[in-house]
N, C-alpha and C positions, 0 to 999 in steps of 0.2 A: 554036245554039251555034257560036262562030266560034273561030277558032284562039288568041285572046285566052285563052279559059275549058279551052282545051287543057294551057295551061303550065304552070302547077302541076302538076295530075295528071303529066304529063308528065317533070316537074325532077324531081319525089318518086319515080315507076318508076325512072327514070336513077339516081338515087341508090340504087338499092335493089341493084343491081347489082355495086356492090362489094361488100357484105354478100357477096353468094352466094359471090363469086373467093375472101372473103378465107376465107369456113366449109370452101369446099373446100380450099383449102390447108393449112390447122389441121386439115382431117379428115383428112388425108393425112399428118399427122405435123410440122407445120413449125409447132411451138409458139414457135418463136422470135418470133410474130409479136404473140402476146399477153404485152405488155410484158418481153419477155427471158426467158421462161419456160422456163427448162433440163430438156430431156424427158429428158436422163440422170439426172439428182437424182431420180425420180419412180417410186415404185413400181409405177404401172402407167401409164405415159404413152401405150398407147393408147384408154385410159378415158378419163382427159381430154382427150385431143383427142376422142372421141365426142361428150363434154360439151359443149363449148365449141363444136364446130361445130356442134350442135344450136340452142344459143341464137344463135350468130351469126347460122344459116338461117332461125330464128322472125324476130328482126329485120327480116332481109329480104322475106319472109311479109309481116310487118306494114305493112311499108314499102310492097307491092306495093300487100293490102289497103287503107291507106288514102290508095293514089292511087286504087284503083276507087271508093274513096267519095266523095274528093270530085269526080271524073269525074258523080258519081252525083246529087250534091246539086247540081250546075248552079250555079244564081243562088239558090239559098233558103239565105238567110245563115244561117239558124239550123240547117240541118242542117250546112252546111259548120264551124259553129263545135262541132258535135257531134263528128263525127267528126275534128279536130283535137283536141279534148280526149279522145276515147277513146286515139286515136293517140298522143299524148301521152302518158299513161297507160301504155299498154302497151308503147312502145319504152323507156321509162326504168325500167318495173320490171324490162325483159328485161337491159338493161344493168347493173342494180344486182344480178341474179341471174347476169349474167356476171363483171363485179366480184368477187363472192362464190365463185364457183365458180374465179375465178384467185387467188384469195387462199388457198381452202383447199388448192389443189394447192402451193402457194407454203410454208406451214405442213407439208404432209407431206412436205419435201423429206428426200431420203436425207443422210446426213451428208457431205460431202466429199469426194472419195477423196485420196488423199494425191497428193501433187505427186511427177512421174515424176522419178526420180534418172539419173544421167547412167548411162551402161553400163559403161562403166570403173572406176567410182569415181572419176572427173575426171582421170586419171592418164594422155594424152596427149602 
């Protein structure tokens, strides 16, 4: 195996690695990162960030996993075109189950609080 059959597996690990920055940061509370997601509106915003860092981490899981496979499959096209289909498969359901999972937090939002009044009564 020459540093040729290295690459891929290699792009795919590297790639997999912001997954992980980006789950810790949402585990840690910084929901702003899944598409403007206002963790004040949220009934219990440190639920969904549990959630969402969870699938974000699977992602990356997945991503690790299938650089070890195709590390695994070498030159045998046919397992390599396996596990690109598995991979396939299972980083697009994780995403569609993150979708889902930002959309319902998105749906239980609190109602708006009202807009802060001046302290005066504007009267300056």
């Amino acid at each position: 195996m020459d540093t040729r059959d290295l690459l891929v597996p290699a792009l795919l690990f590297a790639g997999s690695l912001p997954m992980f920055a980006i789950a810790w940061r949402i585990g840690r509370g910084d929901l702003h990162w899944v598409n403007g997601l206002d963790a004040r509106r949220l009934r219990d915003p440190a639920a969904v960030a549990r959630r969402l860092a969870r699938l974000l981490g699977l992602v990356g899981v997945a991503l690790v996993l299938g650089a070890a496979g195709l590390y695994a499959a070498g030159d045998d096209e046919g397992r390599m075109i396996a596990v690109v289909l598995v991979l396939l498969l299972v980083v697009n359901g994780l995403g569609f189950a993150l979708f889902r999972a930002a959309s319902a937090a998105r749906r239980d939002y609190l109602p708006r609080p009202p807009a802060p009044s001046e302290p005066d009564g504007g009267r300056t």
